[in-house]
N, C-alpha and C positions, 0 to 999 in steps of 0.2 A: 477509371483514370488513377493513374497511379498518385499523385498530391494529394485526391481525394480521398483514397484509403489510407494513407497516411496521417489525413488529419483528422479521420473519424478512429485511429488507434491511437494518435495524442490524443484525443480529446479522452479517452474509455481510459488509459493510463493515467490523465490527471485527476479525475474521476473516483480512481480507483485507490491511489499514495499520495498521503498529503505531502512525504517528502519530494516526489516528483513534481507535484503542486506547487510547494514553496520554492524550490529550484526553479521552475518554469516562469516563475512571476516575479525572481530575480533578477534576469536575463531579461523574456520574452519583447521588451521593448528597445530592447538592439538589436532584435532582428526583421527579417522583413517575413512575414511570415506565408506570406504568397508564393515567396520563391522557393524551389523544391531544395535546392542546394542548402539552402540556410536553414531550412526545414529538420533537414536531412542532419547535419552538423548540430544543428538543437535537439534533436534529440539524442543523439550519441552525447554528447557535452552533459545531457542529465542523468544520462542513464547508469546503474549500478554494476553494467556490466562488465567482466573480465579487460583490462585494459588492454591484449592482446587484439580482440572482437571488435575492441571500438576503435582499435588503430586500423584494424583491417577493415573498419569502414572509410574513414578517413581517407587510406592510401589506395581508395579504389575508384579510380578513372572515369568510369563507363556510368551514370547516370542511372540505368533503369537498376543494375545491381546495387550501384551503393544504397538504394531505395531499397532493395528487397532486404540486404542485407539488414538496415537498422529497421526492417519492419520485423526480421526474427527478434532482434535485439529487444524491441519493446513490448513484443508479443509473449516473451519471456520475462522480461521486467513486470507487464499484468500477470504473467500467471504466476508470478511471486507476492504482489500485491495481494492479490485475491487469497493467496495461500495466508498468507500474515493475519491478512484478515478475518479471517474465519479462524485461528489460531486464537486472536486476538480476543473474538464472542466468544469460542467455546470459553477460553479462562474466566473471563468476565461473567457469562453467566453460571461458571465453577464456583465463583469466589461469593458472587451474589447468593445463591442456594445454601453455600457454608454458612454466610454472614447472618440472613434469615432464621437457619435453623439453631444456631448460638442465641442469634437476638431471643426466637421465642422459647428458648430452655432456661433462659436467664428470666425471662418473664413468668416460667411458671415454677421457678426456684424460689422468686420476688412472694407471688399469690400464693404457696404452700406456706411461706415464711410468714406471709399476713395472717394466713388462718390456725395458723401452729400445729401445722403436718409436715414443720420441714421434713429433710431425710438426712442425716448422718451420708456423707460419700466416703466416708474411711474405709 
């Protein structure tokens, strides 16, 4: 059923961006969330995509498409999440590996300095 795939791809995109998250829990209780329409329009309403894309959800008539269409829309909205995401780790564990290896060069600049082997760096 088509409401049911749609709510198990809201749910893997909230899941996945806290700004879709924080967006969704602005709103989510002005809508009705059973009904596919409102469904349908809540997620276009949060989504980051191209305003042309989410108009051409919007001004589309026929039901099972406007559903397909915002299900590309947030199928692409996760697979930008997910991109961010792992962007996000690799720098983090970048910065964390730099930060570590600084902390313990400072530490053994510290224990040479204790024992009177600094090194001159000039």
């Amino acid at each position: 059923m088509k409401h049911a795939e749609l709510v198990a791809t809201f749910k893997k995109l909230l899941a996945a961006s806290p700004l879709h998250k924080e967006k969704f829990e602005q709103v989510a209780q002005h809508y009705d969330l059973n009904n596919t329409v409102k469904l349908v329009d809540l997620a276009a309403g949060i989504s980051m995509a191209e305003r042309t894309d989410l108009q051409d959800v919007l001004a589309e008539q026929d039901l099972p498409k406007r559903v397909e269409k915002v299900m590309a829309i947030m199928e692409r909205d996760l697979n930008f999440a997910k991109l961010q995401s792992h962007v996000k780790s690799q720098v983090e564990e970048k910065v964390a590996k730099e930060q570590k290896t600084k902390m313990l060069m400072e530490q053994m600049r510290q224990i040479q300095k204790e024992l009177g082997i600094e090194k001159d760096e000039k």
